[in-house]
C-alpha positions in Angstrom: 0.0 0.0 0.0 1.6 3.4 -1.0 -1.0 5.8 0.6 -4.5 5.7 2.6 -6.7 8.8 3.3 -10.5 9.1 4.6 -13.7 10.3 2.5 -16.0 12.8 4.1 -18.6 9.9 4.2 -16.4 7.5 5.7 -15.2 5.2 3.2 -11.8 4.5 3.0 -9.3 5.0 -0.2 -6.0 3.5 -0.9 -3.5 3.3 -3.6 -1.5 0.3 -4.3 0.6 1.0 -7.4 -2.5 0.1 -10.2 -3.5 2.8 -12.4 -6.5 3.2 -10.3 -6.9 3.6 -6.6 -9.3 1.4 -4.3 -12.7 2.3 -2.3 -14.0 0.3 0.5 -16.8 0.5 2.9 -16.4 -0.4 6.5 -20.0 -1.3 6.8 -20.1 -3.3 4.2 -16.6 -4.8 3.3 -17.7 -7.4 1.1 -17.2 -5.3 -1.8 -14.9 -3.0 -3.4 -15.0 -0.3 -5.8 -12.1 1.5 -8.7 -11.1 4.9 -8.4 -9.3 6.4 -11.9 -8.5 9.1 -14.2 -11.1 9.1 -16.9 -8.1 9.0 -19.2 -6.8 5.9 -18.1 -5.9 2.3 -20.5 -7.9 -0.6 -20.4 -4.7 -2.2 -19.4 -2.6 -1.2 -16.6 -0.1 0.8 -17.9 3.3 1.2 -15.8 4.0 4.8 -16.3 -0.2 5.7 -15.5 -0.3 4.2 -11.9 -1.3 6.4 -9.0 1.4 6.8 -6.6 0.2 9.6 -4.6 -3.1 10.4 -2.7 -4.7 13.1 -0.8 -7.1 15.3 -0.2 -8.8 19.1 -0.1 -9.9 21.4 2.1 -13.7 20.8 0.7 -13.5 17.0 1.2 -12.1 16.0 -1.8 -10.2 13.0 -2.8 -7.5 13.8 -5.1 -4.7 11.2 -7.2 -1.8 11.5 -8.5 0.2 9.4 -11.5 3.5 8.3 -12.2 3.4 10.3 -15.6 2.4 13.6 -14.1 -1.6 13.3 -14.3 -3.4 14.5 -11.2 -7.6 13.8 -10.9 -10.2 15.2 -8.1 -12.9 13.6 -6.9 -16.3 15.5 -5.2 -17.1 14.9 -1.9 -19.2 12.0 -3.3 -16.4 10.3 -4.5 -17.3 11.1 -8.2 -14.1 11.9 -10.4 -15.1 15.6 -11.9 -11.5 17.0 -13.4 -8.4 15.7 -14.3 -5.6 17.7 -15.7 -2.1 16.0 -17.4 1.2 18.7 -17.6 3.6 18.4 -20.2 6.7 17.3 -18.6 9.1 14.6 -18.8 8.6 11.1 -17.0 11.8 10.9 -15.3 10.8 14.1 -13.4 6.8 13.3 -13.1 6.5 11.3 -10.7 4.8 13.4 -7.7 6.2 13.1 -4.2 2.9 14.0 -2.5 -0.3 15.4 -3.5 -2.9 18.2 -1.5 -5.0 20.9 -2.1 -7.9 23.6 -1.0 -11.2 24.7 -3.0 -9.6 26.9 -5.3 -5.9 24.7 -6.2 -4.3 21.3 -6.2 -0.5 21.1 -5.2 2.0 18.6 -6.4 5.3 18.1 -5.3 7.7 16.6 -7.6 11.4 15.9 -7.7 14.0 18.5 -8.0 12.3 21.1 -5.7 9.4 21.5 -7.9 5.6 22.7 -7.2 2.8 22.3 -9.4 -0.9 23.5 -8.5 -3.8 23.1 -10.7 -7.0 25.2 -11.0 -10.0 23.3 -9.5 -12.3 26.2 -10.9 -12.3 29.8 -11.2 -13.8 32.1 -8.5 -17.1 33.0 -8.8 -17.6 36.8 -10.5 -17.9 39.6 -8.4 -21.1 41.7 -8.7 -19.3 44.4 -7.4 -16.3 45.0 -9.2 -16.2 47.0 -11.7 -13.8 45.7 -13.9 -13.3 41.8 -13.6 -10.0 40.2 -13.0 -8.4 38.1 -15.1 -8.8 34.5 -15.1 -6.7 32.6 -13.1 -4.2 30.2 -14.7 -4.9 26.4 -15.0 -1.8 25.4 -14.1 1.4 26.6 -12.8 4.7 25.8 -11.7 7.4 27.3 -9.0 10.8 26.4 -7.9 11.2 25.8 -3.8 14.3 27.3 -2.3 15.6 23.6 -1.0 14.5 19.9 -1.8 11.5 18.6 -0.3 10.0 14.9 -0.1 6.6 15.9 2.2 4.1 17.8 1.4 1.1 18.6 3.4 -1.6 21.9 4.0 -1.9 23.3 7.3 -5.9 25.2 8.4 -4.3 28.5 7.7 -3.8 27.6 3.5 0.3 27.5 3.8 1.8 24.7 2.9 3.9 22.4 5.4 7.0 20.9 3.3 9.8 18.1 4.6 13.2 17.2 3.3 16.5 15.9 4.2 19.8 17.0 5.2 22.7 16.3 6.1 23.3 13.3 3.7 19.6 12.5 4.0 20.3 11.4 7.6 18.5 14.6 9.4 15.3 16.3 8.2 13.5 19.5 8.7 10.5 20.9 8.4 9.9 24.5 6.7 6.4 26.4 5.8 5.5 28.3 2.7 2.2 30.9 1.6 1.5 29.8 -1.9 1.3 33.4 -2.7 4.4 34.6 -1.9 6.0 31.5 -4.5 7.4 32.9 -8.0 4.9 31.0 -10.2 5.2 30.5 -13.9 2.3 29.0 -16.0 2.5 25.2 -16.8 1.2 23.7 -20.4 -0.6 21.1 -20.3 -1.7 18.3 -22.6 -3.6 15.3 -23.1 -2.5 11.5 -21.7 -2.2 8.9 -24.8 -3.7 6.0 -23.9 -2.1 2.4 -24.4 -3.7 0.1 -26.8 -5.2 -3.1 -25.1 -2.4 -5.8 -25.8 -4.1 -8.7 -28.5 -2.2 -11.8 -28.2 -1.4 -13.2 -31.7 -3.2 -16.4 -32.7 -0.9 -19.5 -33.5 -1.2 -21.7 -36.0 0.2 -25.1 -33.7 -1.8 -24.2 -31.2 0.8 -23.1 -28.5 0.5 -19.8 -26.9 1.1 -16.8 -28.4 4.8 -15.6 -28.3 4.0 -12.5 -26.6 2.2 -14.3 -23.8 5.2 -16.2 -22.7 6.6 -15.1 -19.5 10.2 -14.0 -18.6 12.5 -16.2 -17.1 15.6 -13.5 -16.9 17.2 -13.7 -13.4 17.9 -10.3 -11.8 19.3 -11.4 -8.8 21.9 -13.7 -8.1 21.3 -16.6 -5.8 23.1 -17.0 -2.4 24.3 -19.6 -0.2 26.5 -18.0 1.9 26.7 -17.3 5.8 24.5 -14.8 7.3 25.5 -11.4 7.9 24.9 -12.1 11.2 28.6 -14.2 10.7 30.2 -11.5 9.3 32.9 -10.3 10.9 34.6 -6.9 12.3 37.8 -7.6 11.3 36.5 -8.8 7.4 35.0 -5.1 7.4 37.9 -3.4 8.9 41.0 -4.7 7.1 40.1 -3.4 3.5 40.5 -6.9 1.9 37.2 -6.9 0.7 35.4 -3.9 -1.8 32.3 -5.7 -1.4 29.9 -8.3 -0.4 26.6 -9.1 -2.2 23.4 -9.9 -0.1 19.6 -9.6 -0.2 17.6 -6.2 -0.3 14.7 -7.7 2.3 14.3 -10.1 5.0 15.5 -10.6 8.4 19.0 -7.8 8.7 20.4 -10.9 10.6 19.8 -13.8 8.4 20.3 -12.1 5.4 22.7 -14.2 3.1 26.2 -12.4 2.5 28.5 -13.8 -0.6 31.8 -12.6 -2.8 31.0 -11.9 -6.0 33.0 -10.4 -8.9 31.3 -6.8 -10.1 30.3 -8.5 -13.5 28.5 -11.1 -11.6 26.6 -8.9 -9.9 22.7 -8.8 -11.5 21.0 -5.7 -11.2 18.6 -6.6 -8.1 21.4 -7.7 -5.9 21.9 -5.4 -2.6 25.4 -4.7 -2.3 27.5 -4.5 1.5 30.4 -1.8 1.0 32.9 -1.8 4.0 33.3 1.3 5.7 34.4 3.5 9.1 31.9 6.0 10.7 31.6 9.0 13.4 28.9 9.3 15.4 27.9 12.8 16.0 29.2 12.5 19.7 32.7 11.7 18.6 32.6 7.7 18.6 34.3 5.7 15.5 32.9 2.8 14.4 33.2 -0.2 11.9 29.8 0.1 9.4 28.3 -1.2 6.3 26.7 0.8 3.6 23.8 -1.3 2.1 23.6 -0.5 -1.7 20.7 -2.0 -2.7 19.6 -2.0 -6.6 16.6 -2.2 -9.0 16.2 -4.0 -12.2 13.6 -1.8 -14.6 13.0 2.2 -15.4 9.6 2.1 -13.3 10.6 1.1 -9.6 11.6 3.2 -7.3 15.1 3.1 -6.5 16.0 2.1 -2.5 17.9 4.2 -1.0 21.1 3.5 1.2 21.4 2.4 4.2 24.0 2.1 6.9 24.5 -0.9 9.5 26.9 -0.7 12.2 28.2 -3.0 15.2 26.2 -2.2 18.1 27.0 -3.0 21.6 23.9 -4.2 23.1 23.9 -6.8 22.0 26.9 -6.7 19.8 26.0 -7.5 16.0 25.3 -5.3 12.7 22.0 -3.3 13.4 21.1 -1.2 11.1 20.6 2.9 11.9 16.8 3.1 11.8 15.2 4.2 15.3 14.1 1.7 17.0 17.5 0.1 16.8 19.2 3.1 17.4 17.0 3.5 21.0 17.3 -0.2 21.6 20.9 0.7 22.1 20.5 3.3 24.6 21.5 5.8 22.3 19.9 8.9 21.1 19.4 10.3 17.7 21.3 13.4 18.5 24.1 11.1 19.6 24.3 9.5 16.1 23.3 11.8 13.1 24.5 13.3 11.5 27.6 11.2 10.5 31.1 11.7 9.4 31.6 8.6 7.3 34.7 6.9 5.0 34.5 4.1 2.3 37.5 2.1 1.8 37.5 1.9 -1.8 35.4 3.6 -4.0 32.0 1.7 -5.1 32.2 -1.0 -8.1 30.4 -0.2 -11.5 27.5 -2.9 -11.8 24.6 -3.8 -13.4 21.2 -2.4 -11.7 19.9 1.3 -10.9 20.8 2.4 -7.5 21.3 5.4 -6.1 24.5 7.1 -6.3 26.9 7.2 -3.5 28.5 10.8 -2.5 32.0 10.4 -3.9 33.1 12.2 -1.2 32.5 9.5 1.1 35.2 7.3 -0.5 37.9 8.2 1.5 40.7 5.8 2.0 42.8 7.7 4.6 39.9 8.7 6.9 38.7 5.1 6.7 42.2 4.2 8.1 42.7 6.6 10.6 39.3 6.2 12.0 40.0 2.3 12.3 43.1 3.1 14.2 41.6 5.6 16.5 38.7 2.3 17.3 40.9 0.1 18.4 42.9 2.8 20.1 39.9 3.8 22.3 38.4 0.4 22.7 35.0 2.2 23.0 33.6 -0.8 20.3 34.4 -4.3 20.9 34.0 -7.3 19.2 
């Protein structure tokens, strides 16, 4: 499930990566009903898939797709607008999705905001010469990236991002207004033809039926991380180690492989040294992990370290952090060294700061670990 939000009459709507969202009842959960864009393939389409959901201020739903298309609902659940923007795929994909009566706000990588005009404001008797007509869609550059989006009761807008290598985050507030907005074009979605499989004359099935049996990731049989040792990490002898992307941290099976061996789904292990924020060195792994096609999202990284209590690789998330008796503020953000610098391999992942790769710092912080004997192992 990517996203769950509440209807004014209290059903429930989620979004689970189709090119439609889902409606439910609580009363009566025996059945279900489809939430789309009008403009949406009889097939599901990849790049048309809703990935973000929210809602307005007048208790609407609202969707957003992987290929830029946003749709709003009434409060009835009835789809009554949809709007697609002319802009490239590899920067569509929205982040998060709100709005109020008169807009609809999208987030979207690289620090950009798009809002779309739910209708224009009723004419004024009054006035004596009317305004213009508001623009159906615009555009504006934030001052800093931003991965959260949400509207407070005053009509700003409540944004969230990362700093500090994505370790630390922050949250900042902006008044729509007061943005530098540019118009946005806008076009219209091309729908996907259904796919027809091609009859066969021997009666087999149809070549374009067939499914895939391409591996893209490699299979282990090696120890479990759990096994792996300190002193492996520490010495530098290996660049990397090749392990799993999900399951059990602990029991997760860690092999050698040669970079061209590596298929593009493996999760890579790269040895390195980190600081904590209060000053302590220690031995860590950075998890690479990688994704075989154009329409996942790529996982970020992740770092493991040895912990003390107990002693084994945990990985940095919170509630391993506080099962240590340490605090967040004790930890992030990080100084951090790779021993050698990451291999080239198949599989999109995302990129490692080159300035992490730092050979002498890797080395001088291992010395200064055993030095203090503040980590054991």
């Amino acid at each position: 499930m990517l996203g769950l939000v509440g209807a004014p009459d209290g059903r429930a709507v989620w979004i689970a990566g189709n090119s439609h969202a889902w409606v439910i009842d609580p009363e009566h959960l025996s059945g279900y009903m489809k939430l789309k864009l009008k403009s949406t393939s009889v097939d599901d389409v990849p790049h048309e898939a809703i990935v973000a959901i929210g809602t307005t201020s007048a208790g609407a739903i609202v969707l957003a797709a992987r290929d830029g298309g946003i749709g709003w609902t009434n409060r009835a659940l009835r789809p009554v607008g949809e709007k697609f923007p002319k802009v490239e795929l590899r920067v569509s994909t929205p982040l998060a999705i709100t709005g109020d009566e008169r807009w609809i706000y999208v987030l979207r990588p690289n620090a950009t905001l798009h809002r779309f005009l739910v209708e224009q404001p009723p004419p004024d008797p009054d006035a004596k010469v009317e305004p213009p007509p508001l623009p159906e869609a615009e555009v504006a550059k934030l001052d800093r990236q931003a991965s959260c989006l949400a509207r407070a009761p005053d009509g700003s807008l409540v944004l969230a991002g990362a700093q500090a290598d994505e370790q630390l985050g922050r949250l900042w507030r902006v008044v729509p207004d007061e943005l530098t907005w540019q118009p946005l074009a806008l076009g219209k979605r091309v729908l996907v033809e259904p796919v027809v499989a091609e009859p066969t004359t021997d009666g087999a099935a149809p070549a374009n039926a067939r499914p895939t049996f391409i591996a893209t990731r490699s299979k282990l049989s090696g120890p479990p991380l759990a096994q792996l040792k300190v002193d492996d990490v520490i010495s530098g002898a290996h660049p990397f180690w090749v392990t799993r992307a999900s399951g059990t941290l602990a029991e997760r099976p860690v092999d050698e492989r040669k970079p061209e061996d590596v298929l593009a789904a493996d999760a890579l292990l790269l040895p390195a040294m980190i600081r904590f924020h209060e000053g302590t060195a220690r031995p860590a792994l950075l998890l690479w992990p990688g994704v075989a096609d154009e329409l996942r999202e790529i996982p970020a990284l992740e770092w493991l370290t040895w912990g003390d209590r107990p002693r084994g690789w945990i990985p940095l998330r919170t509630p391993e952090i506080r099962g240590q008796g340490w605090s967040r503020r004790e930890v992030f953000p990080l100084q951090t060294a790779l021993a050698v610098a990451p291999p080239i391999v198949a599989g999109r992942r995302a990129p490692v700061p080159p300035r992490w790769v730092d050979a002498e710092l890797f080395a001088a912080l291992v010395k200064e670990c055993k030095r203090l004997l503040k980590v054991l192992w």
